[in-house]
DRENKOLMI-580574 format. One record per residue: residue in three letters; x negated, y, z of N, C-alpha, C, O in turn. Coordinates in steps of 0.02 Angstrom, whole numbers, plus 50000, padded with zeros to 5 digits. Layout:
<atoms>
ALAXYZXYZXYZXYZ...
</atoms>
This chain:
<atoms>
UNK499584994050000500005000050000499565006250000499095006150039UNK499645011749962499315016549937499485020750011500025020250039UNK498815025750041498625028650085499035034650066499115036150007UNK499385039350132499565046550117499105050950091498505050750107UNK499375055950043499155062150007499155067050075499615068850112UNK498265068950078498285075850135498355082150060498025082350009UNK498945086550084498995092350044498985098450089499295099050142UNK498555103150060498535110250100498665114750045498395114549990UNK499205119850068499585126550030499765131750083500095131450135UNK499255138950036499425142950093499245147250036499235145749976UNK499085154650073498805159550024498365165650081498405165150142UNK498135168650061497635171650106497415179350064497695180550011UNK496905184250092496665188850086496305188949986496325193249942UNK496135184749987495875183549907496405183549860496405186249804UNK496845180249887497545178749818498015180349828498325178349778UNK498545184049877498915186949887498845194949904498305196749928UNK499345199949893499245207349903499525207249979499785201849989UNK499545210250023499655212550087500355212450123500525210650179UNK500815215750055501325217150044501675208550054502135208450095UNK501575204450035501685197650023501575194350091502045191850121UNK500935194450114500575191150174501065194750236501425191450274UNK501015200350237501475204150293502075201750317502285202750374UNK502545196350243503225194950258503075188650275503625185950267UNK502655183750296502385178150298502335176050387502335171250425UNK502285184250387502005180250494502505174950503502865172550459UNK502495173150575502645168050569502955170650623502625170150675UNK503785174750634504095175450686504325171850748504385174050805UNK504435166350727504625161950764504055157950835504115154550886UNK503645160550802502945157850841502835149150804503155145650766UNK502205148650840501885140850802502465135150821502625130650782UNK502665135750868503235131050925503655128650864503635123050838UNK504135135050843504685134750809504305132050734504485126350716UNK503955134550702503695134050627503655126550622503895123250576UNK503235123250694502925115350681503565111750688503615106950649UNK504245113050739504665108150726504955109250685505255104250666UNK505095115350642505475115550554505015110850506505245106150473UNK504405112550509503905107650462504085100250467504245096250423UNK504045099550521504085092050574504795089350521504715084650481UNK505245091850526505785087050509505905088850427506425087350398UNK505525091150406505735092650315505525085850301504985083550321UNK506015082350263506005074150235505185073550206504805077950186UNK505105068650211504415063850169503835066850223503365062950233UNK503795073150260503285073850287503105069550361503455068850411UNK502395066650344501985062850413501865067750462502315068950502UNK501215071350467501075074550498500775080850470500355080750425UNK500965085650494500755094350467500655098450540500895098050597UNK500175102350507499655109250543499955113950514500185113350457UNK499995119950553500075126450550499585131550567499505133250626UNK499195134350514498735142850525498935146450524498955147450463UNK499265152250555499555159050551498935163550583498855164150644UNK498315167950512498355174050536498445180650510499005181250487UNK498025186750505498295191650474497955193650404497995198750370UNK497575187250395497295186150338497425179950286497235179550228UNK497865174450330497995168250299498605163850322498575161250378UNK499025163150292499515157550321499405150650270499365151050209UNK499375145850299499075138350280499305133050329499155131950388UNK499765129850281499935121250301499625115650271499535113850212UNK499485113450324498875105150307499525100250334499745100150391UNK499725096950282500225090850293500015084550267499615084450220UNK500305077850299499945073150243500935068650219501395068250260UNK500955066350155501635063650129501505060350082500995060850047UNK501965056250076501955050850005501915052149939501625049649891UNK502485059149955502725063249893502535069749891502975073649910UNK502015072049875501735077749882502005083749830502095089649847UNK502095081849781502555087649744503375090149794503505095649818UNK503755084549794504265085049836504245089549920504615093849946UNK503715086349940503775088449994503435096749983503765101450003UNK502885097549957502795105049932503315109649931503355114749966UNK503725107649888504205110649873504535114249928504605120249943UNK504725108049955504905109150055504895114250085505275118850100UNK504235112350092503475118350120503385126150112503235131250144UNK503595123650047503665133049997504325137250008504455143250008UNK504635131750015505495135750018505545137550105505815142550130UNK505325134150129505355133550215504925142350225505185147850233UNK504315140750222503905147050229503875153050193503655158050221UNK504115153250125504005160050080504705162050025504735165149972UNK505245158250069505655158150011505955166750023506215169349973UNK505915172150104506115176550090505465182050082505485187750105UNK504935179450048504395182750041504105185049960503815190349946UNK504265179949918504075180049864504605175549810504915170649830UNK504635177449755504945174349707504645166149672504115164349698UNK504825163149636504425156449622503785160249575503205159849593UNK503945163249525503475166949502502725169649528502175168149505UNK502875173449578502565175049644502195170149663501575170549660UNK502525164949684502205158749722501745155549704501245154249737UNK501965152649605501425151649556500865155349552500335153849524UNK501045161049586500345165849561499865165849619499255164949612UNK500215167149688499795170349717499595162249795499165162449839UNK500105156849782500015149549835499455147249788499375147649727UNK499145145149832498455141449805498775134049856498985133949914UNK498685128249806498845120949829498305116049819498075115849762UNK498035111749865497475108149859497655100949893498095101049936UNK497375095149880497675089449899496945086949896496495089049859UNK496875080449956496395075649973495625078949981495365081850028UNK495425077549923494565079649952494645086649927494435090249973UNK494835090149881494785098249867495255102149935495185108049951UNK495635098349960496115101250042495755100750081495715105550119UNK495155093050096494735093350158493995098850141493705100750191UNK493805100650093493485102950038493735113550064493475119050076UNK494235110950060494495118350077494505122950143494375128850156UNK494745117350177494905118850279494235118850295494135122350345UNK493505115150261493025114450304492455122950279492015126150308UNK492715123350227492565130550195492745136950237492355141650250UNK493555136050259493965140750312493425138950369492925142550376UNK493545133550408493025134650462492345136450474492155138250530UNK492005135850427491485137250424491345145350411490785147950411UNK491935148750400492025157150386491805155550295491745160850264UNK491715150550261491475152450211491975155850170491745158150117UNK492825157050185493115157850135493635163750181494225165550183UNK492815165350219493275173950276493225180050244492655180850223UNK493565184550233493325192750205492765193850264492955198750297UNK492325192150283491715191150318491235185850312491055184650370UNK490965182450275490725176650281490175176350327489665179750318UNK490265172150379489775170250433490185174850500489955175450557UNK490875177850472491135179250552491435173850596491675168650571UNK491425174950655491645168550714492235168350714492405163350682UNK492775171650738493695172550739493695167350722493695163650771UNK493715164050662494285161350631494095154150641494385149750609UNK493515152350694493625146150737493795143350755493925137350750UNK493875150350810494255152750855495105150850861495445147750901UNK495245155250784496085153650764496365145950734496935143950729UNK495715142650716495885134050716496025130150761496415125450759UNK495595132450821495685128950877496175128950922496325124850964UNK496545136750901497245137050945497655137250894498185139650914UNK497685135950840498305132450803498275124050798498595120250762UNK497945123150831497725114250826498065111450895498365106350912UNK497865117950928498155117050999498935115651014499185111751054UNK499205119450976499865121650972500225112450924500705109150945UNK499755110450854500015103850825499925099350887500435096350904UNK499545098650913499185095650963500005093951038500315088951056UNK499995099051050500555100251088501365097551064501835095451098UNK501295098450996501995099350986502025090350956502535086950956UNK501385088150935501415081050906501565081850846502025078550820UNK501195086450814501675087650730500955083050697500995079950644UNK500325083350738499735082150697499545073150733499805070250781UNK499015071150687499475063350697498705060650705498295064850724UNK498465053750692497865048650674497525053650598496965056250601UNK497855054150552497395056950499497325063850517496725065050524UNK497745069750528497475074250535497175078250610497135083950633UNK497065073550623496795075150689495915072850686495435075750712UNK495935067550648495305064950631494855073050579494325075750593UNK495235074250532495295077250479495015085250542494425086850542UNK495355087850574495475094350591494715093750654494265097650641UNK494645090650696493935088850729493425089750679492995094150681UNK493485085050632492865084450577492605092650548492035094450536UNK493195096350543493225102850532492925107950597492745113650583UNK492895106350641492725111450706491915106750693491425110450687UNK491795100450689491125100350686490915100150640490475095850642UNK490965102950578490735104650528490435112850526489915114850498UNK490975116950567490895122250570490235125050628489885130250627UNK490245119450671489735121550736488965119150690488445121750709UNK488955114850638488505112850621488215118250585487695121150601UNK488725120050514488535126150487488075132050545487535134450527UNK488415133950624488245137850640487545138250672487235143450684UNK487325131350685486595126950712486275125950676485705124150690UNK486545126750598485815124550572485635129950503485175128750463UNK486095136250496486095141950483486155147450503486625147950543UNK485795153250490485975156650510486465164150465486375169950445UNK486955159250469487515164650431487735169050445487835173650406UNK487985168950548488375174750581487805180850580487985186750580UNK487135178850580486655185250610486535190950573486185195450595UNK486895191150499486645196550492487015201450450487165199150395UNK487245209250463487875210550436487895211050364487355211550336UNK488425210950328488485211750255489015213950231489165213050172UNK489335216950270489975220750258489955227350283489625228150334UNK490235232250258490295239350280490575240250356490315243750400UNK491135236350359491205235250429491005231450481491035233350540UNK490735224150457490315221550501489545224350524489225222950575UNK489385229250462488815233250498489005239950548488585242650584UNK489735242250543489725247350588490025243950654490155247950699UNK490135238750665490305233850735489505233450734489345235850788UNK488945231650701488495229450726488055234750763487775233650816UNK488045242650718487825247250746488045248650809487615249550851UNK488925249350833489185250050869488845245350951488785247951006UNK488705239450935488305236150983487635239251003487505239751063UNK487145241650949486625242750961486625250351013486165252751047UNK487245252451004487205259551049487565258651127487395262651170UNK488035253551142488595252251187488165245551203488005246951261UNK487925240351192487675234951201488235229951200488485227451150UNK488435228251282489135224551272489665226451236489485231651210UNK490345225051215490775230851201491395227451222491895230451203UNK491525220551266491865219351305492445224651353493045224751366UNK491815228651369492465234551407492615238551374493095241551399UNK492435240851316492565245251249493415247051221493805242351213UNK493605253551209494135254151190494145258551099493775263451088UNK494515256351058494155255750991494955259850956495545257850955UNK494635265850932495115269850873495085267350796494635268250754UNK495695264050790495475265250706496105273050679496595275650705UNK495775273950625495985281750603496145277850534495645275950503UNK496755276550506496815272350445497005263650443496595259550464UNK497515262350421497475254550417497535252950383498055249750381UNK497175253150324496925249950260496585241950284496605238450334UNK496245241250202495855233850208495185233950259494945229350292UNK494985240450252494235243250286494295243450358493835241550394UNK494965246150388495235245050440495395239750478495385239150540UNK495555235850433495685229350464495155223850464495185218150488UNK494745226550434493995221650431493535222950499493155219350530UNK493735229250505493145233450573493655227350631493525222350665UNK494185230850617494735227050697494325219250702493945217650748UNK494485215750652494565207550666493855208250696493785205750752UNK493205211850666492505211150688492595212850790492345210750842UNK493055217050771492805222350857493265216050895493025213850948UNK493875213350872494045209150915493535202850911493535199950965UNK493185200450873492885195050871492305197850944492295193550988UNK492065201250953491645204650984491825205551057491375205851099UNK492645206051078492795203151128493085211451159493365212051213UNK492925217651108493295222251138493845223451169494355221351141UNK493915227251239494545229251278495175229851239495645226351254UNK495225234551184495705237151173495845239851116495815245951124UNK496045238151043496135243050997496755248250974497255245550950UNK496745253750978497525257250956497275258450872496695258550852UNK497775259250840497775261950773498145268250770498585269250812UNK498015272350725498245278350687498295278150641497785277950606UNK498905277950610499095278750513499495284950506499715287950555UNK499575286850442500105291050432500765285650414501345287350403UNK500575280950415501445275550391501275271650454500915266650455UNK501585274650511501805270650571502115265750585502075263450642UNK502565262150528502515256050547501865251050511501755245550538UNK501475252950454500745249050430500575248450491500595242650510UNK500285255550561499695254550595500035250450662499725247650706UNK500735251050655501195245350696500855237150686500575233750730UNK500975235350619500775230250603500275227650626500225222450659UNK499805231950606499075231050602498585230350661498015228250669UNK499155233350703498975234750790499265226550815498855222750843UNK499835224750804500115219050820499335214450832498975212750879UNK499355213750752498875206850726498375205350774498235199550788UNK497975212650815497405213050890497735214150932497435217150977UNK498535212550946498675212351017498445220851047498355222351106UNK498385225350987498475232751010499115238951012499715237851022UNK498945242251007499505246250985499485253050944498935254350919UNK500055258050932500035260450863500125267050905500385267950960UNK499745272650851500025281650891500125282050812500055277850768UNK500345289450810500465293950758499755297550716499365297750763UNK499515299450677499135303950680498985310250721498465312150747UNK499695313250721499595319050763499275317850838499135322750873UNK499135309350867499005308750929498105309250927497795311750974UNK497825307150880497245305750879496815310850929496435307350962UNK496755316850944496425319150987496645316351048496225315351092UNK497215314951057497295313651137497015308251153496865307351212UNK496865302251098496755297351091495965297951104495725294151146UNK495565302351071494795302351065494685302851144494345297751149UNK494735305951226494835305251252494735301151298494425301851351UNK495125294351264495155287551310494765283751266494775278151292UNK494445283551219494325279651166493515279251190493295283051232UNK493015272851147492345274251143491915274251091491355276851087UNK492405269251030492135268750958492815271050918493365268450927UNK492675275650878493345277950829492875275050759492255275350752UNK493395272250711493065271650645493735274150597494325272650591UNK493395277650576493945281850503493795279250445493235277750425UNK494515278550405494405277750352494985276750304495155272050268UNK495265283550318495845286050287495855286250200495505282550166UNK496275290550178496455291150113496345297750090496335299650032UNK496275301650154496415312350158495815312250104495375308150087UNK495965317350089495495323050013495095326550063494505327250046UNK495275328950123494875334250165494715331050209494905325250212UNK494225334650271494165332150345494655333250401494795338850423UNK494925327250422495165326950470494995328850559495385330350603UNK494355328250560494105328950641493455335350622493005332850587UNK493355341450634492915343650654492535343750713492645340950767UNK491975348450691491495347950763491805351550818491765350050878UNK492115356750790492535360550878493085354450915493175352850973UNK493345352550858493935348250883493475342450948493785340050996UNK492775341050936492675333450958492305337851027492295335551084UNK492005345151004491725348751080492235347251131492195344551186UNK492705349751098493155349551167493465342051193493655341851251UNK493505337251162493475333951185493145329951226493305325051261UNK492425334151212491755328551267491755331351324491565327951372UNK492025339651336492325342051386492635336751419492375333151461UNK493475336551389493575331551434493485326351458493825323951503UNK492935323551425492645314351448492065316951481491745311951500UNK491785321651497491235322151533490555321951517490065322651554UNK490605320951448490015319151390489795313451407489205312251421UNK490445307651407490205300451419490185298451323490665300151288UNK489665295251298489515293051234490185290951195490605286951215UNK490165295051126490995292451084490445288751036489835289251040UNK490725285951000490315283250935490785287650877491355289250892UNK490535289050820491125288350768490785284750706490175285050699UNK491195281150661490965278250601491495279350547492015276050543UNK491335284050507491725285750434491495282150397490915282350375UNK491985277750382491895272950317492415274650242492535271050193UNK492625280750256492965283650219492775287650149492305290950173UNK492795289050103492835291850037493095294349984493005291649930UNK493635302649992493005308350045492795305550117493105300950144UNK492355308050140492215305950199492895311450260493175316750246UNK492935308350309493635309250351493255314750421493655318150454UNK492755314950433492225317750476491835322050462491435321750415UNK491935328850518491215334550477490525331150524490325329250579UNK490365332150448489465328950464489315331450533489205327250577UNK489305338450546489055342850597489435339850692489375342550747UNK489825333050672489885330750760489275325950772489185322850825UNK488875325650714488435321650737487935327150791487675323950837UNK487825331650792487485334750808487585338850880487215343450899UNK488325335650927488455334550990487915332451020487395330450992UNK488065333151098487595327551136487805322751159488265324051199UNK487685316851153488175311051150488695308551119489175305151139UNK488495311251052488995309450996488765305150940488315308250913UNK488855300550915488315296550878488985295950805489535293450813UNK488755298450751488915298650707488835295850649488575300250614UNK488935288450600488635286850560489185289050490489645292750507UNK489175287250419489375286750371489405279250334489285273550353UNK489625282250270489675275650234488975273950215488845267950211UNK488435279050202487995276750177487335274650204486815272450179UNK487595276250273487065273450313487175265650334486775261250349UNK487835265850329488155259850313487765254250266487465248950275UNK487885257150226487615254850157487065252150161487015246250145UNK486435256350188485935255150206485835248350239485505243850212UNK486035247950281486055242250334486275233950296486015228350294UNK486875237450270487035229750230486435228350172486125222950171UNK486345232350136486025228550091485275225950096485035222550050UNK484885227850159484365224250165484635217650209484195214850242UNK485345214750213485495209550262485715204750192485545198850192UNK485985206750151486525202450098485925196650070486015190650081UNK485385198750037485255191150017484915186450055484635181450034UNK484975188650125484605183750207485265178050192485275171950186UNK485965184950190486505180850225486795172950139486995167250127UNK486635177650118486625171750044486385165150017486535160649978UNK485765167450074485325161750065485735154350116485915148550106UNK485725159750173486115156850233486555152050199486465145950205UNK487175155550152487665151550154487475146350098487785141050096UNK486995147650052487235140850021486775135150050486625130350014UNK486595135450101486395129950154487065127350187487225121550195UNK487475134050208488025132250234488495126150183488695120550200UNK488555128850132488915126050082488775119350051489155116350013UNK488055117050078487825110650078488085106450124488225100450116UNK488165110650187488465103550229488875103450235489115099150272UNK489455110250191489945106750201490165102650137490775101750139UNK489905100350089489735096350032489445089950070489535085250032UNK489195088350115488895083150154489435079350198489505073250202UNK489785083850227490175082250282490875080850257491305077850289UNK490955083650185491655081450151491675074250110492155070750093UNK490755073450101490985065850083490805060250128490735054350111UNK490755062450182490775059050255491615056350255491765050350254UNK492075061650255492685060550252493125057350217493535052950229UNK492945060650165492915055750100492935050450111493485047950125UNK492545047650112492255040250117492595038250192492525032150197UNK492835039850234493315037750279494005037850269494445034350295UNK494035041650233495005043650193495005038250140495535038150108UNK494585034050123494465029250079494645022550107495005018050088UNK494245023550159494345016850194494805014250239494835009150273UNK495235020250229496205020350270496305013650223496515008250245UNK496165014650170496735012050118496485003050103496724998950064UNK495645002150171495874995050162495904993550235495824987650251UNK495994997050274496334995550350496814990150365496614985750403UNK497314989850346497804987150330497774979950321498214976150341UNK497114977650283497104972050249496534967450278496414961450272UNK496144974450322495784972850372495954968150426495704962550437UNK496554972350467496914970850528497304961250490497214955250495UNK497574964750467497774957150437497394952650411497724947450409UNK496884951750390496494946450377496064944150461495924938350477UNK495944950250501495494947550588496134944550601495954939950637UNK496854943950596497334940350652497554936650618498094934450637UNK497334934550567497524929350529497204923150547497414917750569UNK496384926350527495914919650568495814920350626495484916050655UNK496054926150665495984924350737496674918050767496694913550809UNK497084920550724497824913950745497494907050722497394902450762UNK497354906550665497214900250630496584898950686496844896750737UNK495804899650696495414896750743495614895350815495424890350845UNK496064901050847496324901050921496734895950922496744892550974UNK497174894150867497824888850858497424880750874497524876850920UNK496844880150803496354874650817496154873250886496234867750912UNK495884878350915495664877750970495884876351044495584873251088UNK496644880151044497244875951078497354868951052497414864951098UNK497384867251011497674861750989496824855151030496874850951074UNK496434856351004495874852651037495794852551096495634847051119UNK495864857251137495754856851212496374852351232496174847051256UNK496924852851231497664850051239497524842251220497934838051237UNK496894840051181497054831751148496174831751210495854826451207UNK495974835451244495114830651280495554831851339495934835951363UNK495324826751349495554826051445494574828651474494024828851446UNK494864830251550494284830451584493904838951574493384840351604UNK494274844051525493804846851527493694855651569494234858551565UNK493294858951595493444859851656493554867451626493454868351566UNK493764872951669493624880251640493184883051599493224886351547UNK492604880251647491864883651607492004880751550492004885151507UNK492144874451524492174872151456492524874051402492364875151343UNK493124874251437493584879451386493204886451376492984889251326UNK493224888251444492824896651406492314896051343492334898451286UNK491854891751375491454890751316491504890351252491184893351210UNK492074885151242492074882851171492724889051169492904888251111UNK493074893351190493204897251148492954902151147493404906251136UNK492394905351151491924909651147491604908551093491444913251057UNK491414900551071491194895851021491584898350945491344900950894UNK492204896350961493014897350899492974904750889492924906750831UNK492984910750957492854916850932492044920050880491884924150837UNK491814915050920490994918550866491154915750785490974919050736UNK491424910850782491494904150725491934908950659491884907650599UNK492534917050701492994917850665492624923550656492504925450598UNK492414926850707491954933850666491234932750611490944936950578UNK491124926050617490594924650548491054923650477490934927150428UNK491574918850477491814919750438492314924850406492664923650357UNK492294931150445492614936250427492054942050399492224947050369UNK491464940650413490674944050407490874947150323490994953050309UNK490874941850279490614944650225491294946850194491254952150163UNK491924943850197492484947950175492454953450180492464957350133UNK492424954950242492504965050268491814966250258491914966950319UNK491334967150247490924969050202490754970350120490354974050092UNK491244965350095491584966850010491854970350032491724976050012UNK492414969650089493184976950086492844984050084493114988050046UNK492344985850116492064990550139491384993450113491144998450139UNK491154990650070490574992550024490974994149967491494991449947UNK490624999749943490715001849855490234996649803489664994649809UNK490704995449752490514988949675490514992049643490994995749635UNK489994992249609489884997249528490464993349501490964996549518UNK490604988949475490924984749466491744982849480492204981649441UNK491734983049530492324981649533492714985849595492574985049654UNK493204990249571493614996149603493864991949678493854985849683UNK494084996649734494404998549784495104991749796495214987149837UNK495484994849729495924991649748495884984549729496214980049753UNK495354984049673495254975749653495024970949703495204965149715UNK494424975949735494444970549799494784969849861494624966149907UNK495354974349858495874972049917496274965549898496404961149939UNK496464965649831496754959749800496614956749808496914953849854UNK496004953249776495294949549779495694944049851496074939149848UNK495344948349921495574946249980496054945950000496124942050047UNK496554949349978497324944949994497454940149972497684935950011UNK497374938149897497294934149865497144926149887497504921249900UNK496534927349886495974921549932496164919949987496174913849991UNK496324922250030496764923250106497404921450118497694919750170UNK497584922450057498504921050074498764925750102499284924150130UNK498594932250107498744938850149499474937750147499744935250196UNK499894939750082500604938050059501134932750102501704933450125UNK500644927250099501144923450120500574917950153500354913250119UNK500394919250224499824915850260500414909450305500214905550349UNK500984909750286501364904050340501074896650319501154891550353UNK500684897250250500304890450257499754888150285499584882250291UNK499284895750313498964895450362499034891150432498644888450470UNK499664891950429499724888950530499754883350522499784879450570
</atoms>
């Protein structure tokens, strides 16, 4: 009997627009999503990823078109049209699905490559299948293999160390001036894509607190959600600079938004405890001249710039080391998702000759008189060694690859020979 199809369909930051991903959260929480998944016909067992960059179901079913279908209508039917779906759901099945998740964990397929988060967000959506029993024997095997695939990437590369993004270098600068940033409270001015790249970094980083500022208050609503922050107006932003310790801008304005009088008076009121600012904006959103506070640390985009590009081909090199193991570790899996499919024939051929030798072996002790415990133990210790030799080289055909002769020929093969079908002439 042919092994379940693992299929993964989701869509993420690369292939969907924002607009799309936004109607996707997952209101209900993981609780509710896994028991709707749970009972859509043909499906075994399915995982749920919800974040603000990716929603992705790992299910395994007989009928993988069918149950897709399911899948698609369940999660995006008030999000996108079929059209839509064709365009922007990316669908992957067996080794290009395990091929895919070990890519996600590894950050290789993060708008950051080599950031940590999204480990992070496997391990508590695993938690949640885990809990609810939606995730089973295969994908549980499957979803582990993935967390140590990813720790391996992180041990034996070095991918996270070095920044390569506009915003992962102004989180990185941001460290070099604040050190920890654990107690840190973090302005974004804008919630664009640039915006939301700094956030996921500053939360990966373990910061206190992020608020957002947009001019479309419910975007910096959103966007505040996704870090468990919250949203002001524009007009709040000074009151905000204040309580804040890293602001990063990176609006849409033609002009400057924050001058240097505006930020004097503000260090007034903080006491001239250190603000950071980082304009990643273009026009730039900041007059040059707050750099020139005392205790005001001011960078741009292009100092920005600076930073990343003596890091990008360290971090390149990094990954296609990364990308080796996880090419290593997928046909590890592989080759175990293979050998589901002679399990089966396994189990039934050890209790076949374990009945047939144990049967003999009752039957002989029952016709000697005289013979004492130790003897019996013995000689069936004897009948047990007698059935694992002659099971030696079968499950070693089952389980070795034949230039020669395919998978399923030699399951036959041994049913065949065995009487698997119909072993009642065995007894």
């Amino acid at each position: 009997m042919p092994r379940d199809t693992i299929v993964l369909l989701g869509v993420n930051h690369k292939t969907t627009p924002l607009a799309i991903r936004e109607k996707l959260a997952i209101s209900g929480g993981y609780d509710h999503s896994l028991e709707v998944l749970s009972k859509l016909d043909g499906i075994k067992e399915c995982y749920l990823l919800s974040t603000c960059n990716r929603v992705e179901v790992l299910f395994t079913c007989r009928e993988p078109t069918e149950c897709s279908n399911g899948v698609l209508e369940m999660l995006f039917a008030d999000a996108a049209t079929g059209d839509d779906l064709e365009k922007y759901v990316y669908q992957y099945q067996d080794e290009a699905a395990v091929e895919h998740l070990f890519m996600v964990a590894a950050s290789l397929d993060s708008m950051i490559v080599g950031e940590a988060q999204i480990l992070g967000q496997l391990k508590e959506a695993y938690r949640y299948a885990s809990d609810h029993k939606s995730s089973g024997f295969v994908l549980n095997k499957l979803l582990h293999k993935a967390f140590s695939t990813a720790k391996r990437v992180r041990t034996e590369t070095g991918i996270g160390a070095s920044a390569v993004s506009i915003s992962y270098a102004a989180v990185e600068l941001a460290k070099k001036i604040f050190g920890d940033l654990h107690d840190k409270k973090v302005l974004l001015i804008g919630a664009g894509e640039m915006a939301e790249l700094a956030a996921e970094n500053l939360v990966g980083q373990g910061v206190a607190e992020v608020v957002v500022a947009n001019r479309t208050l419910q975007r910096a609503v959103t966007l505040a959600r996704c870090f468990n922050g919250y949203a002001v107006a524009l007009e709040e932003v000074l009151g905000q600079l204040e309580q804040v310790d890293i602001v990063i801008s990176s609006t849409g304005a033609t002009e400057v938004i924050l001058n240097k009088d505006d930020v004097r008076g503000v260090m007034r009121e903080r006491r001239n405890r250190p603000l950071f600012f980082i304009d990643i904006a273009v026009p730039r959103d900041l007059d040059a001249g707050i750099n020139e506070l005392d205790n005001v640390y001011l960078y741009d985009i292009d100092d920005l710039n600076n930073v990343v590009e003596m890091n990008k081909s360290e971090r390149d090199r990094e990954a296609v080391k990364a990308e080796r193991i996880v090419a290593e570790e997928k046909l590890k899996f592989t080759k175990w998702l293979e050998n589901l499919v002679t399990t089966p024939t396994i189990i039934e051929l050890r209790k076949m000759v374990d009945e047939v030798v144990m049967g003999e072996y009752q039957k002989t002790v029952n016709r000697i008189n005289g013979l004492t415990e130790s003897d019996k133990r013995s000689m069936e210790k004897m009948a047990s060694a007698i059935a694992k030799k002659l099971m030696h080289h079968p499950l070693q055909y089952l389980k070795t690859d034949h230039h020669c002769v395919n998978q399923t020929e030699r399951i036959t093969v041994v049913r065949a020979l065995f009487n698997l079908d119909n072993n009642e002439s065995m007894k």
